[in-house]
C-alpha atoms as an extended CHARMM CRD file, in Angstrom:
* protein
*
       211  EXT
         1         1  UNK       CA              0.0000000000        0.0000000000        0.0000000000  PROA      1               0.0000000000
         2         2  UNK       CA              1.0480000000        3.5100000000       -0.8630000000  PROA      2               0.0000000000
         3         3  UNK       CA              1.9940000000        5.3470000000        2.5200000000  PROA      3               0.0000000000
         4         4  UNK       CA              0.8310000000        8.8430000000        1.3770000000  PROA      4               0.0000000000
         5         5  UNK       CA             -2.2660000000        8.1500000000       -0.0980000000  PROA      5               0.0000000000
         6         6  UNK       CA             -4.3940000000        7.5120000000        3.2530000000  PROA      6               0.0000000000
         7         7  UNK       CA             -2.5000000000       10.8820000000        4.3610000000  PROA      7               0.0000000000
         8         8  UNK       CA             -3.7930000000       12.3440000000        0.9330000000  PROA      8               0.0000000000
         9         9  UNK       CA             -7.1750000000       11.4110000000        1.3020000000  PROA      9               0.0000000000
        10        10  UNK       CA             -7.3840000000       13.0570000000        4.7310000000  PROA      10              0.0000000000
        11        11  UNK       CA             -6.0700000000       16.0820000000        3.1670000000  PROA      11              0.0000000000
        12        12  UNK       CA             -8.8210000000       15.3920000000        0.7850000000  PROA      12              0.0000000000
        13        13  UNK       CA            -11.5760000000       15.0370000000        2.8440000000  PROA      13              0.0000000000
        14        14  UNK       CA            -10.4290000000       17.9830000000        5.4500000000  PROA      14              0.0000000000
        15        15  UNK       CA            -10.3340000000       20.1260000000        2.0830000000  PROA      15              0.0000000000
        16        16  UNK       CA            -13.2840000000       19.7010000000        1.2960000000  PROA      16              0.0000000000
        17        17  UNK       CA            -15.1160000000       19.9580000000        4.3910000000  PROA      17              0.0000000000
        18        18  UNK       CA            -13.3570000000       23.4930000000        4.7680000000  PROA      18              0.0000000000
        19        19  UNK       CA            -14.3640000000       24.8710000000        1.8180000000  PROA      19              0.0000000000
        20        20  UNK       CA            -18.0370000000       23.2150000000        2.4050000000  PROA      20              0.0000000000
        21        21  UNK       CA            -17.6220000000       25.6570000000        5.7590000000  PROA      21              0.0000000000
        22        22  UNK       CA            -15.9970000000       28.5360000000        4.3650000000  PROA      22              0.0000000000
        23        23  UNK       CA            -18.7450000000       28.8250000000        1.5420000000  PROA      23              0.0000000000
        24        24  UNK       CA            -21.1260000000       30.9760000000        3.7010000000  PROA      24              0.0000000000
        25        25  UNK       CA            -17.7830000000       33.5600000000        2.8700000000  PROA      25              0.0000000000
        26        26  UNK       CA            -18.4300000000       33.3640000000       -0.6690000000  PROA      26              0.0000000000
        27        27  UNK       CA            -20.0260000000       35.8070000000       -3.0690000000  PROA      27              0.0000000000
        28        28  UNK       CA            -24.2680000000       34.3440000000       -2.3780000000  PROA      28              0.0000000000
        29        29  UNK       CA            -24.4330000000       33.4220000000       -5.7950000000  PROA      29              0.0000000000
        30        30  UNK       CA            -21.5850000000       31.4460000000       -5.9740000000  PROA      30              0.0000000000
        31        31  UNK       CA            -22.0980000000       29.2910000000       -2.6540000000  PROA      31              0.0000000000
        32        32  UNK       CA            -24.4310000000       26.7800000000       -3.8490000000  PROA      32              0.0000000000
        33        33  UNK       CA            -21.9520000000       25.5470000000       -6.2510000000  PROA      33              0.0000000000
        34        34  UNK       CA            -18.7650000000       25.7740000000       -4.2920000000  PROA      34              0.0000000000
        35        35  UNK       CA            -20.8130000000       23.5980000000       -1.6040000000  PROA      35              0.0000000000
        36        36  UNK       CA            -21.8950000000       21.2100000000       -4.1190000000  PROA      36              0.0000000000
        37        37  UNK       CA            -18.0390000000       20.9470000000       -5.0310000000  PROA      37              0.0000000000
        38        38  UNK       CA            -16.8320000000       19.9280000000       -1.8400000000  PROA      38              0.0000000000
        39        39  UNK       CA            -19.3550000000       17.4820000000       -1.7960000000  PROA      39              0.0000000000
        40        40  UNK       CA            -18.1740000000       15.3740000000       -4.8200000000  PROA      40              0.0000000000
        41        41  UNK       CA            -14.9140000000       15.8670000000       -3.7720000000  PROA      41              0.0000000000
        42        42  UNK       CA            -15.6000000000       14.5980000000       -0.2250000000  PROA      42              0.0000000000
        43        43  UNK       CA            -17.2640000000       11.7450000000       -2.1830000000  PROA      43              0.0000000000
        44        44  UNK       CA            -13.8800000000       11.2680000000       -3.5040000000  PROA      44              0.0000000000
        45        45  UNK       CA            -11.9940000000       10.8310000000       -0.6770000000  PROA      45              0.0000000000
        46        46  UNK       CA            -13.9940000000        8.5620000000        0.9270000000  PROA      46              0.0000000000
        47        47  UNK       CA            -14.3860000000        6.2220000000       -2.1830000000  PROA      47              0.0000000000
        48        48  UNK       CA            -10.9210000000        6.3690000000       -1.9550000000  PROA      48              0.0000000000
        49        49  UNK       CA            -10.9900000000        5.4800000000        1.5150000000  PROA      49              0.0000000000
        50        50  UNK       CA            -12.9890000000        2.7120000000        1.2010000000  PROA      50              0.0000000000
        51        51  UNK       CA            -10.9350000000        0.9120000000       -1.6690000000  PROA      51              0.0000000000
        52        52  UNK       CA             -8.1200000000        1.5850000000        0.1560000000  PROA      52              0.0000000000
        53        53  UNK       CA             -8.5820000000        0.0130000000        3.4850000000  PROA      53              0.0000000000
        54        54  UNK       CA            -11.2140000000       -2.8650000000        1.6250000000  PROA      54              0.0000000000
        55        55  UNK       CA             -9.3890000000       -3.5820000000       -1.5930000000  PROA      55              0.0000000000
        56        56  UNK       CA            -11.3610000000       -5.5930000000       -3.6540000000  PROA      56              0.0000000000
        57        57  UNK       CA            -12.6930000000       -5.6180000000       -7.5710000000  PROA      57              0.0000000000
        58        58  UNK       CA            -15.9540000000       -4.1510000000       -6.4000000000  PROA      58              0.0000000000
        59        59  UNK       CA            -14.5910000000       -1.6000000000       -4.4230000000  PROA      59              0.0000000000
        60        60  UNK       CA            -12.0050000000       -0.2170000000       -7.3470000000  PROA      60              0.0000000000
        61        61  UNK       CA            -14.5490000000       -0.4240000000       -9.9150000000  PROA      61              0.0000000000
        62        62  UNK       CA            -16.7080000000        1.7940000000       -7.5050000000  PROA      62              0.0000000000
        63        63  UNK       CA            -13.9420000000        4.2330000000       -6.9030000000  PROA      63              0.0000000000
        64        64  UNK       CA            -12.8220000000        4.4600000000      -10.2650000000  PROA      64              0.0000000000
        65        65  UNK       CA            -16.4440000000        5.3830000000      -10.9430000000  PROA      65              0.0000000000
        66        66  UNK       CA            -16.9160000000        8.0130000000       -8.8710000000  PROA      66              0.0000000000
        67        67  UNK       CA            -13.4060000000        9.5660000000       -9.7780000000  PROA      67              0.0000000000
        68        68  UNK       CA            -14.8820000000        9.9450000000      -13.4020000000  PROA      68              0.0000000000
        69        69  UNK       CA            -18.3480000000       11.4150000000      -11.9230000000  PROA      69              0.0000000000
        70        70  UNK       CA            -16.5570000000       14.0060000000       -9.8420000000  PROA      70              0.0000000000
        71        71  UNK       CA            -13.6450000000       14.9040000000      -12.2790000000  PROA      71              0.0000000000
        72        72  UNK       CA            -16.4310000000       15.5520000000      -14.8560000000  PROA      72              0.0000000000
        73        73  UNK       CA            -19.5360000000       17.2920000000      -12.5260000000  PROA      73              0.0000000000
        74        74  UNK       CA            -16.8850000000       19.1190000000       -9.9790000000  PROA      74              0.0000000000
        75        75  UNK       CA            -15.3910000000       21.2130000000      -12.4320000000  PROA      75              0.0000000000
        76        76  UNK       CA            -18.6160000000       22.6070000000      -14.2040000000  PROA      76              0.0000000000
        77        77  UNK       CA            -19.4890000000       23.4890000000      -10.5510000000  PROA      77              0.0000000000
        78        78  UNK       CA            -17.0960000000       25.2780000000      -10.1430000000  PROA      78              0.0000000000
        79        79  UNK       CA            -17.2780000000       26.9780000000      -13.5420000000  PROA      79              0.0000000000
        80        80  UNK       CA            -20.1420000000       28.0550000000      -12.7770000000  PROA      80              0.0000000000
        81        81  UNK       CA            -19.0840000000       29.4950000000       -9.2080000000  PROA      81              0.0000000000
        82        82  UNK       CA            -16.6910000000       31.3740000000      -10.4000000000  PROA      82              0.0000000000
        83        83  UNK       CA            -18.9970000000       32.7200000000      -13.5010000000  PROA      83              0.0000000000
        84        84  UNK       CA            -21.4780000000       33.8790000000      -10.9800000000  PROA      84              0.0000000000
        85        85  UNK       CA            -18.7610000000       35.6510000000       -8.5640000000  PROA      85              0.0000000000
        86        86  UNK       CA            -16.8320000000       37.3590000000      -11.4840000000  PROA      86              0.0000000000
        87        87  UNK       CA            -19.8690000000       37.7650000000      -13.9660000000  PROA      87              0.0000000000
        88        88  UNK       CA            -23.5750000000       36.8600000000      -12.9480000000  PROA      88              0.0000000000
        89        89  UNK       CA            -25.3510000000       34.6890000000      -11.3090000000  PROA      89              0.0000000000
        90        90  UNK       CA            -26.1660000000       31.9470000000      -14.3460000000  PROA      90              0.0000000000
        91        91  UNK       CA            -29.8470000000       31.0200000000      -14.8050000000  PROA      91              0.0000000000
        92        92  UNK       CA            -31.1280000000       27.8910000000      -13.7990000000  PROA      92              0.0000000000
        93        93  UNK       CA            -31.8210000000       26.1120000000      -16.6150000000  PROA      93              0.0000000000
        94        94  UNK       CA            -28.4430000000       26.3250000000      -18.0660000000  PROA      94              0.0000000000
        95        95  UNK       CA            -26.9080000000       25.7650000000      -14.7750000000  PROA      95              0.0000000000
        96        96  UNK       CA            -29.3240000000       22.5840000000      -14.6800000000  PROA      96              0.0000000000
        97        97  UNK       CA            -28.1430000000       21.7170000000      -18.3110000000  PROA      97              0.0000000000
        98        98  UNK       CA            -24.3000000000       22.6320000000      -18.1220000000  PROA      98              0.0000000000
        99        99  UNK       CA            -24.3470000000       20.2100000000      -14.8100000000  PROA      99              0.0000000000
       100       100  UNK       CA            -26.7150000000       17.0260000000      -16.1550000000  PROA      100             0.0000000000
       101       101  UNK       CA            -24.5010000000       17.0580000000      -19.3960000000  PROA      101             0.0000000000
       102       102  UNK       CA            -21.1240000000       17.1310000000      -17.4830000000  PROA      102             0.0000000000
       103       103  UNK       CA            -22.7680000000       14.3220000000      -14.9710000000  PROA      103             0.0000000000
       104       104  UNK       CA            -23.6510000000       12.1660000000      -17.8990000000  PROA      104             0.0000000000
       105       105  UNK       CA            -20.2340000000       12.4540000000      -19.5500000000  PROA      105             0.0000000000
       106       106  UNK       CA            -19.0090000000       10.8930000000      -16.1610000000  PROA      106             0.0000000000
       107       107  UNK       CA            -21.5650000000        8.2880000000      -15.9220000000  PROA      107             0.0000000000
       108       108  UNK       CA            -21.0540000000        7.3970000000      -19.9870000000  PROA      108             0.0000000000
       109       109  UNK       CA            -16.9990000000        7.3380000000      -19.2010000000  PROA      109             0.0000000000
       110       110  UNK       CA            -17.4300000000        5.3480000000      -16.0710000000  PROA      110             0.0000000000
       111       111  UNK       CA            -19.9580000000        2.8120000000      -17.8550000000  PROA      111             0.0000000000
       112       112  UNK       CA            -17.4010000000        2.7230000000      -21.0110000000  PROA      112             0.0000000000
       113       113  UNK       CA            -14.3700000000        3.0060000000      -19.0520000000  PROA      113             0.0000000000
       114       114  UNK       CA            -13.4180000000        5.9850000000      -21.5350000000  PROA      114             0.0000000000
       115       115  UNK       CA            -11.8030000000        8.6420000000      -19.7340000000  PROA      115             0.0000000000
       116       116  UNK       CA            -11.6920000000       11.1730000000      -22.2510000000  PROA      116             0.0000000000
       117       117  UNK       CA            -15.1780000000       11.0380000000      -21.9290000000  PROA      117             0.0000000000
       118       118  UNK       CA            -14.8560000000       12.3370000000      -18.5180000000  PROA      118             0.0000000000
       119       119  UNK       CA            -12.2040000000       14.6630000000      -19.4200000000  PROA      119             0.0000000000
       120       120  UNK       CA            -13.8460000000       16.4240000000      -22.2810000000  PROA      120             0.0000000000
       121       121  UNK       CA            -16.0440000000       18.6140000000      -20.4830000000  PROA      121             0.0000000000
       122       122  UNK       CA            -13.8510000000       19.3610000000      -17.5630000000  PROA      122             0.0000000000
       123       123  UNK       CA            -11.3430000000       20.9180000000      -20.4060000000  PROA      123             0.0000000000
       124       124  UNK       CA            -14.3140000000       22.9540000000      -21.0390000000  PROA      124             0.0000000000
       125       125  UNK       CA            -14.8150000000       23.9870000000      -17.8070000000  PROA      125             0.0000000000
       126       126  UNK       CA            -10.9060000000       25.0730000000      -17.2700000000  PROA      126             0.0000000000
       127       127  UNK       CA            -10.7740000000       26.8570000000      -20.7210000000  PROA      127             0.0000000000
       128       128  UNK       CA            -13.8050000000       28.9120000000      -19.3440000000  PROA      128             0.0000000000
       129       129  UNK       CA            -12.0130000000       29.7120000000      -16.2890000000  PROA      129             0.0000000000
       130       130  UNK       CA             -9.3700000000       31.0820000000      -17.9600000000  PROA      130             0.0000000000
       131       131  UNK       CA            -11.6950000000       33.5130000000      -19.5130000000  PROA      131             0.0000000000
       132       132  UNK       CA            -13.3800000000       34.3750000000      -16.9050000000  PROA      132             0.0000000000
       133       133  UNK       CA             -9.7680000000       34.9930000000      -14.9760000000  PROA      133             0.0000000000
       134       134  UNK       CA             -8.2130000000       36.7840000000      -17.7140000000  PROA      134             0.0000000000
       135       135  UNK       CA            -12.0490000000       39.8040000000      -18.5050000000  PROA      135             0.0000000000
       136       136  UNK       CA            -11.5640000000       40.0280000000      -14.1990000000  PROA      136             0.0000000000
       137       137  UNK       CA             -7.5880000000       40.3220000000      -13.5790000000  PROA      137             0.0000000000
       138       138  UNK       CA             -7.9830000000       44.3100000000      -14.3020000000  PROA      138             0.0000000000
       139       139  UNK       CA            -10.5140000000       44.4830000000      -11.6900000000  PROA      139             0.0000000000
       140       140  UNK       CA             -9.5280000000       41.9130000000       -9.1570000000  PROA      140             0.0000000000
       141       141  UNK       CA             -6.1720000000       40.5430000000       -9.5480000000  PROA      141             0.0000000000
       142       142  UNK       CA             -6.0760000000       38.7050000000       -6.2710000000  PROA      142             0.0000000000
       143       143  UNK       CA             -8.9660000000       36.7130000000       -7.2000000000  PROA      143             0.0000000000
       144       144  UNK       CA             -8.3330000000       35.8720000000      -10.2680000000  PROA      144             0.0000000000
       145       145  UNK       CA             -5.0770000000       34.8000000000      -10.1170000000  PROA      145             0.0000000000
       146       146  UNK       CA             -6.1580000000       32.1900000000       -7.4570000000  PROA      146             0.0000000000
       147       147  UNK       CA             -8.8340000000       31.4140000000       -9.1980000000  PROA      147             0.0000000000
       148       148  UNK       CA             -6.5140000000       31.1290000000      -12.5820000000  PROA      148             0.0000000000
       149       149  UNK       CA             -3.4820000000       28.9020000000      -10.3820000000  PROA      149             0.0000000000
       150       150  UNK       CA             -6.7120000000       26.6320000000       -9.1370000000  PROA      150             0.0000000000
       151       151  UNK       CA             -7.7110000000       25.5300000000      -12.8050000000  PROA      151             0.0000000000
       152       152  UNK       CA             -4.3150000000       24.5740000000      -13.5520000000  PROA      152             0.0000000000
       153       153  UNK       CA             -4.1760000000       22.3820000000      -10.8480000000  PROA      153             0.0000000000
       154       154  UNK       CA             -7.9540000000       20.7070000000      -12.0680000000  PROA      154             0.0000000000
       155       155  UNK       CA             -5.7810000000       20.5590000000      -15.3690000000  PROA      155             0.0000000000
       156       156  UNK       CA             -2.8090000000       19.0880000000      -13.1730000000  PROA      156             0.0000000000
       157       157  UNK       CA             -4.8510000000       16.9100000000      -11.5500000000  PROA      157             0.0000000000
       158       158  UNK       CA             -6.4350000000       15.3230000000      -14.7790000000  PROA      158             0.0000000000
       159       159  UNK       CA             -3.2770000000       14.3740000000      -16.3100000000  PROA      159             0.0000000000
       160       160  UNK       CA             -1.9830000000       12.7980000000      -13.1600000000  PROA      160             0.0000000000
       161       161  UNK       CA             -4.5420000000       10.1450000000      -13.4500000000  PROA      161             0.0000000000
       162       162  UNK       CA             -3.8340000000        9.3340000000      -17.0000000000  PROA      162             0.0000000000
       163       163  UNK       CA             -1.0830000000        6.7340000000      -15.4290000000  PROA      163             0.0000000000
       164       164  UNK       CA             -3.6180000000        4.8230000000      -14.1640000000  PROA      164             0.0000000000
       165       165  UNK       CA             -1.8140000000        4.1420000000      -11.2050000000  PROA      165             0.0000000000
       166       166  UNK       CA             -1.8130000000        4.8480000000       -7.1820000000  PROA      166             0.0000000000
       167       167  UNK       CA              0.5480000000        7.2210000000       -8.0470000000  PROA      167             0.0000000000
       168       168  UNK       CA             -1.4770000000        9.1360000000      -10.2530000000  PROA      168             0.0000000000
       169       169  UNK       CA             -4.7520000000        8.7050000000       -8.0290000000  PROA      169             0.0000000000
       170       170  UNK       CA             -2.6340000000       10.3680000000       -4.6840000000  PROA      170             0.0000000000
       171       171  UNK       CA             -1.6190000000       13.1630000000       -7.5040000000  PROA      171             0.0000000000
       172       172  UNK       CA             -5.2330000000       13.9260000000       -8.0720000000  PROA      172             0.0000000000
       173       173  UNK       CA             -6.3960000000       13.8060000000       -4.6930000000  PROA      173             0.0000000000
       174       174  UNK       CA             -3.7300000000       16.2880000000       -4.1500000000  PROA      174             0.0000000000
       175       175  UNK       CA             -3.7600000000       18.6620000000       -7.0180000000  PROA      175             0.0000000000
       176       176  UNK       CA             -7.9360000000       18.6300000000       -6.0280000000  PROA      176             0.0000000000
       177       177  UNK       CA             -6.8490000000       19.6210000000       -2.2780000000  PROA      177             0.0000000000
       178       178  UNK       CA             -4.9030000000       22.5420000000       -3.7260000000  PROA      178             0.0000000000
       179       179  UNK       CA             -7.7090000000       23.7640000000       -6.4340000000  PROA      179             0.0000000000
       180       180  UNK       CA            -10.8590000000       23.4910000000       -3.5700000000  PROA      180             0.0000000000
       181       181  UNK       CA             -8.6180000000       25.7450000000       -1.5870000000  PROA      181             0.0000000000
       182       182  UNK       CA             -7.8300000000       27.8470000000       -4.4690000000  PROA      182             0.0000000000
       183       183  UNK       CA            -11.2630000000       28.8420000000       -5.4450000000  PROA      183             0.0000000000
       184       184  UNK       CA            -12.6620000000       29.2180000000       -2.1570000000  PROA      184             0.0000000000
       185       185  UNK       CA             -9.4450000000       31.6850000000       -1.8470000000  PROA      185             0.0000000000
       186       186  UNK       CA            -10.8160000000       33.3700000000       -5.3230000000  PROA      186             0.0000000000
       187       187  UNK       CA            -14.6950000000       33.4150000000       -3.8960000000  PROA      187             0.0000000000
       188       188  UNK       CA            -14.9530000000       34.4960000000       -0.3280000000  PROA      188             0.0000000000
       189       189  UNK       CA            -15.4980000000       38.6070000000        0.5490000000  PROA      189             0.0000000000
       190       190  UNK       CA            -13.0630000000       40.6580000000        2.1190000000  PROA      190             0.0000000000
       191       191  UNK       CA            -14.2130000000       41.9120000000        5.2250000000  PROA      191             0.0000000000
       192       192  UNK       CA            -15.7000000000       45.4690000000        5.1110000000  PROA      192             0.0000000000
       193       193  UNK       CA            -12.8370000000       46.2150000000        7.5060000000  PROA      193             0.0000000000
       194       194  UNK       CA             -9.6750000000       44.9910000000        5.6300000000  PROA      194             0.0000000000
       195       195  UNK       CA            -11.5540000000       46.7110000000        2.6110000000  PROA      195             0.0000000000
       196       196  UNK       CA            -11.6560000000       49.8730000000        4.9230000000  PROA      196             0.0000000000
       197       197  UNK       CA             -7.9550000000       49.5160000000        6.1460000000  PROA      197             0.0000000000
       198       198  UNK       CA             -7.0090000000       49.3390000000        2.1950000000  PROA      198             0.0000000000
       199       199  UNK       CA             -9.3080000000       52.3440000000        1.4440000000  PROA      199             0.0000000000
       200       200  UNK       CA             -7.3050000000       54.4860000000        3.9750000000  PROA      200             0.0000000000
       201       201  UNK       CA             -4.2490000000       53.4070000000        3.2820000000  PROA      201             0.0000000000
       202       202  UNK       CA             -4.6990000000       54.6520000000       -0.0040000000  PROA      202             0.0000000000
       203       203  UNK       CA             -6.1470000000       57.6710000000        1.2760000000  PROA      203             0.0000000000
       204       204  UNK       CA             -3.2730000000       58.3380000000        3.4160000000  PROA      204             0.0000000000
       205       205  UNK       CA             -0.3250000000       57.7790000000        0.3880000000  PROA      205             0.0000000000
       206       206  UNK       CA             -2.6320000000       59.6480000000       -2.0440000000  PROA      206             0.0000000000
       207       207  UNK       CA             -2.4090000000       62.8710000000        0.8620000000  PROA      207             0.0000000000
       208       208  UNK       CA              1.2570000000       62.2580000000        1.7710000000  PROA      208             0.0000000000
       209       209  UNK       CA              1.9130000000       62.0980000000       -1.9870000000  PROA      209             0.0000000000
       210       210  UNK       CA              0.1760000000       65.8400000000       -2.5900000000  PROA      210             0.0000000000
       211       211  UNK       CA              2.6350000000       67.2560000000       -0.2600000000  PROA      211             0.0000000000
């Protein structure tokens, strides 16, 4: 057995109950769908869990599964977190559509053990990111370069399990650690008083600087 991966699923699982915690934080529109995030992820790690510690053909069939399910449905959630913190919030039917197409990609690459299948529309998802990261950097740089530096670890993450190895599945679980973080990072408000502190602080060089 791999040594780091039950230490990797932890981190897993702890991520994603943080970020399921720190969502209240988040822009509103964008909470439902960070939440829903660190669900599947959580879902994740203990799959994991379980065909770790009860190895079997059931078990890794099960996991394997789920990893396709969450590495297709997770990112369009969070696609469309960030689209409704940077942009608008999206409506609900093409929030409902975006997410049941993603979640069937993941089901049909599960049932046809085709990963691209799975793949496919979290490219999609990352490539809109990207966009989204580069029309907000001029407003919000702090945001969106977390937000940016969180995609490419979903990216990071996707190749990792291409090996088809433990090695690749602890990669995953780690590069998906790193982008939950991230984007709750890119999502949650700044307090009204560090935004005040900031506001003064400017103030104070822009007075100091007239002299």
């Amino acid at each position: 057995m791999n040594l780091a991966a039950p230490v990797f699923i932890f981190v897993l699982a702890a991520s994603a109950l943080l970020s399921a915690l720190l969502a209240h934080r988040a822009r509103p529109a964008a909470r439902n769908y960070l939440r829903f995030a660190a669900v599947l992820y959580m879902a994740l790690a203990l799959c994991d869990g379980l065909a770790l510690f009860f190895p079997g053909g059931a078990t890794l069939i099960f996991a394997d599964a789920v990893m396709l399910v969450v590495c297709a449905l997770a990112p369009a959630a969070l696609a469309l977190a960030v689209f409704a913190a940077f942009e608008h919030p999206p409506s609900s039917v093409s929030a409902a559509i975006l997410l049941a197409t993603a979640c069937l990609a993941g089901i049909a690459a599960a049932a046809t053990g085709t990963p691209v299948l799975s793949f496919a529309p979290l490219a999609v998802s990352v490539l809109t990111m990207f966009a989204l990261c580069a029309r907000r950097w001029r407003h919000e740089k702090r945001a969106a370069s977390h937000a940016f530096l969180s995609a490419c670890c979903l990216l990071c993450g996707a190749a990792a399990t291409l090996s088809g190895d433990a090695t690749g599945r602890t990669a995953l679980e780690l590069f998906s650690s790193a982008a939950l973080l991230g984007f709750v990072l890119a999502l949650v408000r700044r307090s009204s008083v560090a935004v005040a502190q900031q506001r003064d602080l400017r103030q104070a060089v822009s007075v100091s600087g007239s002299r």
